[in-house]
C-alpha positions in Angstrom: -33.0 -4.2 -12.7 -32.6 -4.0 -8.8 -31.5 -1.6 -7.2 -28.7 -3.9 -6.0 -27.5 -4.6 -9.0 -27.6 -0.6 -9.8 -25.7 0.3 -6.7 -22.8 -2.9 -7.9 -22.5 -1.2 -11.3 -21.8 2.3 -10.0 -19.6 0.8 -7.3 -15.9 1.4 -7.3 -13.9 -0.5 -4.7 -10.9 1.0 -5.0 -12.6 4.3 -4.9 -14.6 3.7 -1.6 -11.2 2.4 0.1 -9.9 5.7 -0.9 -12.8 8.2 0.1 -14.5 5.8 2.4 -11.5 4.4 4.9 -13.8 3.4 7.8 -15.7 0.9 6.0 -15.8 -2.0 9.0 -13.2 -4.5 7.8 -11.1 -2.0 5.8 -9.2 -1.1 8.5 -6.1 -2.9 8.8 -5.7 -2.5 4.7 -2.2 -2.0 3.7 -2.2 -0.9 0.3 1.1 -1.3 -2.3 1.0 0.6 -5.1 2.9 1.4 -7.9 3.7 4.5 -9.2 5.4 5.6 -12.6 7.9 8.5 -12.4 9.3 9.5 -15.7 10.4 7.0 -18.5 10.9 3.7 -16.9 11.4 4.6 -13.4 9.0 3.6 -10.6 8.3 4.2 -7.3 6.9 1.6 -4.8 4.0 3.1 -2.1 3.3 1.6 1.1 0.4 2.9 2.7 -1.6 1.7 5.5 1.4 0.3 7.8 -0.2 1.0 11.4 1.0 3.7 13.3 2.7 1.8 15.7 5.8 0.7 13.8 9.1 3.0 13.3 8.8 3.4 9.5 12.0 4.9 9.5 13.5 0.9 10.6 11.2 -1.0 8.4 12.4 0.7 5.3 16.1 0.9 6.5 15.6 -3.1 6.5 14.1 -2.7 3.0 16.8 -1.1 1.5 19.1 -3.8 2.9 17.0 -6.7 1.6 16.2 -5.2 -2.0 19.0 -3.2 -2.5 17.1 -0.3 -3.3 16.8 3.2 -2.3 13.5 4.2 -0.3 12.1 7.4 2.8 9.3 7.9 4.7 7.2 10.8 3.4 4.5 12.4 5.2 1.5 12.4 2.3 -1.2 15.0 3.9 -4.5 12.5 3.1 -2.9 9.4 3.8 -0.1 10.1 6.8 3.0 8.8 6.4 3.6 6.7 3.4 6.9 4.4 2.7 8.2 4.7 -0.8 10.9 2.4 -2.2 12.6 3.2 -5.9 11.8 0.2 -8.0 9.1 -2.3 -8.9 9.1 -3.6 -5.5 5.8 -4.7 -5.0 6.3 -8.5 -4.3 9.0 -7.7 -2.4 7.8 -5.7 0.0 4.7 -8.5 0.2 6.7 -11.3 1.0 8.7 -9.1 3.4 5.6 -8.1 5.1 4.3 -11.2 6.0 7.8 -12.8 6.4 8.5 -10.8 9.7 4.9 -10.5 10.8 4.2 -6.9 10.6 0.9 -7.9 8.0 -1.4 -10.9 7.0 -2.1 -12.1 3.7 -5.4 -10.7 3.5 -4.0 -7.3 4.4 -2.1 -6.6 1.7 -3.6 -5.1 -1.3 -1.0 -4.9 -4.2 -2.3 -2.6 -6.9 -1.0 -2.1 -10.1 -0.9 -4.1 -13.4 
């Protein structure tokens, strides 16, 4: 076997755009994420969303559009990170791309 193939197996994508961020053409990755909270509740992660914006507006709008609750928190490895209460993956997607504020290839929806 190569050692091509070798380094593939042991490769973990998700795990490099966590501890490696500065990969060239990673940057610019926003990545949505669902996470579970206790019996069926779920929180929706943004993470990624360039520094530029107001996050503090962008999920003001989100909470009108989806009628769902969401804040900014500051998360001490990946800055500040937008969380919305719900399954609102799709949602934020389409709304992403819909004002401009990401491309298609930017978005990274994880989850099942």
């Amino acid at each position: 076997m190569s050692v091509l193939f070798q380094y593939l197996e042991m490769q973990d994508p998700v795990q490099d755009a966590i501890f490696y961020p500065n990969i060239p053409g990673r940057e610019g990755l926003i990545h949505i994420r669902l996470r579970q909270r206790n019996g069926r509740k779920t929180l929706t992660t943004v993470q990624g969303l360039s520094t530029d914006f107001d996050l503090k507006k962008i999920v003001k709008a989100c909470k009108k559009e989806f009628a769902c609750n969401g804040t900014v928190v500051e998360h001490p490895e990946y800055g500040e990170v937008i969380q919305l209460q719900g399954d609102q993956r799709n949602n934020i997607k389409d709304f992403l791309k819909k004002v401009n504020l990401a491309k298609d290839e930017q978005l990274k929806v994880h989850g099942f």
